[in-house]
C-alpha positions in Angstrom: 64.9 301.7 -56.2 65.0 304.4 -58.6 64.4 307.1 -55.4 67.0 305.6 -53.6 69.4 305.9 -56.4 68.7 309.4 -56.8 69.2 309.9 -53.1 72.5 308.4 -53.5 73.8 310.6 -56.6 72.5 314.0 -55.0 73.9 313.5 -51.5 77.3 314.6 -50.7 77.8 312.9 -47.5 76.1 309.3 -46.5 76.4 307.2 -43.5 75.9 303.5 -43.3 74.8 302.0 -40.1 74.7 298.2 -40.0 73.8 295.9 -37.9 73.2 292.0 -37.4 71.0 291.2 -40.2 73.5 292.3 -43.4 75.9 289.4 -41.5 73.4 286.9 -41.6 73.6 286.7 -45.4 76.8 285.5 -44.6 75.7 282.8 -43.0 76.3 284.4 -39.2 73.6 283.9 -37.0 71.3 287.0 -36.2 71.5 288.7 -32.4 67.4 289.8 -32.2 66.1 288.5 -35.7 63.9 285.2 -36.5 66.1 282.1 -34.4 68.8 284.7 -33.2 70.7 284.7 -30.0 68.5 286.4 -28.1 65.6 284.1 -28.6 67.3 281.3 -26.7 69.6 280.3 -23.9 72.8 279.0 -24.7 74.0 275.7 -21.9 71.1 277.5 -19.5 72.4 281.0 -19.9 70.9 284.2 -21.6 73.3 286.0 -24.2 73.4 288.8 -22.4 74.5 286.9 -19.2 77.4 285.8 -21.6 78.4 288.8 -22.6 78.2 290.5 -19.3 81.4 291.6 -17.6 80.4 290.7 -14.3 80.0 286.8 -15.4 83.3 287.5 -17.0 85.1 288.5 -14.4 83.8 285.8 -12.0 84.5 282.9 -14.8 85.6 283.7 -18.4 85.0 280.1 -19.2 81.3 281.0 -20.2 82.4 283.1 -23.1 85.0 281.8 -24.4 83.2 278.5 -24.5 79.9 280.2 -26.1 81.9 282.5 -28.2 84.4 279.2 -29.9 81.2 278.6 -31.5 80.2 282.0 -33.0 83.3 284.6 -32.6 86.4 282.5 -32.7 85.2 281.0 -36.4 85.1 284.3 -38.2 88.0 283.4 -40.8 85.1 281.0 -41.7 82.4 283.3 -43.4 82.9 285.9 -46.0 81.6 289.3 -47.1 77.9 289.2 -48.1 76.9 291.3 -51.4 76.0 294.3 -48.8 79.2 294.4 -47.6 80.9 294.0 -50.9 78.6 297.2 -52.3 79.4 299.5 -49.0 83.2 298.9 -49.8 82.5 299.8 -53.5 80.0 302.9 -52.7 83.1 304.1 -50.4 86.3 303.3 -53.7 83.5 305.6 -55.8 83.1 308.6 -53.2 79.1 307.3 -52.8 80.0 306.2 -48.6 81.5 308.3 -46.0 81.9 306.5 -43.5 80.5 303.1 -42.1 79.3 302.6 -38.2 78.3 299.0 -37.4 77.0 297.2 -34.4 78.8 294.0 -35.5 81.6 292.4 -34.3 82.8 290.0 -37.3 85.4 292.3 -38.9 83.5 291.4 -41.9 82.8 295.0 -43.2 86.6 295.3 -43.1 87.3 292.0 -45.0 85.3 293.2 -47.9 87.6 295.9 -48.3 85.8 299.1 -46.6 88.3 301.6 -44.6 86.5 304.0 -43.0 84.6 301.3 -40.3 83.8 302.5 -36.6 83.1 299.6 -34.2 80.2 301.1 -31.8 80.4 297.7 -30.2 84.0 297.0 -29.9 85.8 294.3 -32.3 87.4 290.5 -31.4 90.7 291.9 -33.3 92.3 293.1 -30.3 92.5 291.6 -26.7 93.5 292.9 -23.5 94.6 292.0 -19.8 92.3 293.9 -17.6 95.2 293.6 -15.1 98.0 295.0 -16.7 97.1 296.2 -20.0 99.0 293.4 -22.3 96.9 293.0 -25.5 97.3 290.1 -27.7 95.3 289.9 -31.6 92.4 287.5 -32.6 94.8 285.7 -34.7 96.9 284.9 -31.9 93.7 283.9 -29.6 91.6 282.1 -31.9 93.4 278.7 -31.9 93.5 278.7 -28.2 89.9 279.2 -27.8 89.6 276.5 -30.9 91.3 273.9 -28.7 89.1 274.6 -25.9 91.8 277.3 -24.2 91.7 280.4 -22.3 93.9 283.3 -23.9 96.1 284.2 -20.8 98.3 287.3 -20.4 101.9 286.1 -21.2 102.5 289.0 -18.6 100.5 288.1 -15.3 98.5 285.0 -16.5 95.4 286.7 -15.7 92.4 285.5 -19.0 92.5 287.9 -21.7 89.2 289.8 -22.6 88.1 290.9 -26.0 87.7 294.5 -27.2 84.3 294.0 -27.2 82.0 296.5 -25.3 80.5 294.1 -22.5 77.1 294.6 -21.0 78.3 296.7 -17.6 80.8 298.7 -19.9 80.4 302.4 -21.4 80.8 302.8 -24.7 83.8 304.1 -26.4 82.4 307.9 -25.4 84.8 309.4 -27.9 83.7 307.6 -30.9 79.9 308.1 -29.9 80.7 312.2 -29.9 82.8 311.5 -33.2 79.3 309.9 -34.4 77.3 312.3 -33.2 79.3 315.2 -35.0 79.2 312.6 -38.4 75.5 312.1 -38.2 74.9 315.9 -37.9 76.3 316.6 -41.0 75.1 313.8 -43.1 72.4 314.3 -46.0 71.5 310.6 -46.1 71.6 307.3 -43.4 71.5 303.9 -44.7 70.0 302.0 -41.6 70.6 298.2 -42.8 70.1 295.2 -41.2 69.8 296.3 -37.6 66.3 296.5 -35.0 67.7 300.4 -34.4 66.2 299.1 -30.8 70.2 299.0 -29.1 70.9 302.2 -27.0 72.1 304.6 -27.4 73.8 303.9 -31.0 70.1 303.0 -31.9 69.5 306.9 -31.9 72.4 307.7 -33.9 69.7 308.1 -37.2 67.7 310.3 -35.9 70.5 312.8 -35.4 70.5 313.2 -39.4 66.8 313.1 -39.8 66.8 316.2 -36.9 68.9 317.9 -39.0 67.0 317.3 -42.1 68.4 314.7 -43.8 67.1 311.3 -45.5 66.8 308.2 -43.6 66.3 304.6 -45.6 66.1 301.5 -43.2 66.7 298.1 -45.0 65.7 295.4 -42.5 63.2 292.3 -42.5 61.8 293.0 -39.3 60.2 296.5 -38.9 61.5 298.9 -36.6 60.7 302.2 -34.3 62.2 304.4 -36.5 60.0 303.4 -39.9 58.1 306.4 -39.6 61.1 308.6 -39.8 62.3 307.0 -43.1 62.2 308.4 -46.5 62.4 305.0 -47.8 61.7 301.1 -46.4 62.7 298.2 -47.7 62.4 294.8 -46.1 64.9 292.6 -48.5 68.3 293.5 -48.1 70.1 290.6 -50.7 67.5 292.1 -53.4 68.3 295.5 -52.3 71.7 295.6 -52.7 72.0 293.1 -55.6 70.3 295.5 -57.6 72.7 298.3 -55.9 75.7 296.1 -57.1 74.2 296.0 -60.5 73.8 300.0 -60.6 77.5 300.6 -59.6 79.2 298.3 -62.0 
């Protein structure tokens, strides 16, 4: 811990890029962890069948009936102690910025401002026919009461703003990434398999340029070799983090 502390004081421009796991201590379910979504079906159907956009477009009913169980009950869960650390690090000029995988707004709820979705976010929905949006607040009761959002406009189902398999990532904020990564001195990899491409490589940009790279995950991952640091406990990690900043 001391090393990473020191790597934190001397560094003049740190990332963090989180991913399912730092949400779990939250008490949200992991995507490829130990009993995550990925390691079973949901009513017969694979998770990424359910958060495919051709399935979507042919009947919306799958998701929003999968996703009233684990995306439409965010109000539910608070910020663990990582995110509450990455929103102080950022008040006391340690953070730059903060890319995540996740999609539970959570990072934002514990009071960080500089958070880039790579995934997309549930705050925001759209009509794929003629562009209405609508928010989560306004969509989560429907989908609580077994609903549909529909576009007050056309009628047609609303979708989230979350990037579906079969859709390209937001390409601007991946070149806005790239440019961030490049110039960072030190990449807090937490909580995420760095196995989703291509935001999985987004690390590796700062270790190619020569910076630090420490990975905080239960699980290993492919990029442990490239690490300056490892740690496989992320509650103990950033306890003692919260602890350090007080």
């Amino acid at each position: 811990m001391t090393q990473l502390k020191k790597l934190l004081e001397n560094s003049k421009h740190t990332i963090a890029f989180t991913g399912a796991g730092v949400s779990t201590l939250s008490g949200i379910r992991d995507f490829r962890g130990k009993g995550g979504f990925y390691t079973s079906d949901y009513n017969g159907f694979q998770v990424e069948d359910l958060l495919s956009l051709p399935l979507f477009v042919k009947d919306p009913s799958y998701f929003y009936k999968w996703a009233g169980e684990f995306v439409y009950v965010l109000d539910s869960f608070e910020p663990s102690v990582v995110h509450r650390v990455l929103a102080t690090m950022e008040q006391k000029g340690l953070l730059h910025s903060l890319y995540t995988q996740n999609i539970d707004l959570l990072h934002t709820k514990a009071g960080s401002k500089k958070v880039y979705e790579l995934h997309g976010s549930p705050k925001s929905h759209y009509c794929m026919n003629c562009k209405t949006t609508a928010s989560y607040e306004e969509v989560e009761p429907l989908v609580q009461q077994g609903k549909m959002p529909t576009c007050e406009s056309c009628g047609k189902v609303m979708k989230p703003d979350i990037i579906f398999y079969g859709e390209n990532l937001n390409q601007q904020l991946l070149q806005q990434a790239d440019q961030d990564f490049s110039k960072a001195d030190l990449v807090l990899a937490l909580g995420s398999s760095l196995t989703v491409q291509p935001v999985a490589s987004l690390p590796m940009v700062t270790v190619y340029q020569g910076g630090h790279l420490v990975i905080v995950n239960a699980q290993k991952t492919p990029l442990d070799s490239y690490a300056t640091l490892t740690f496989n406990d992320l509650e103990n990690t950033f306890t003692e983090l919260e602890s350090w900043l007080i």
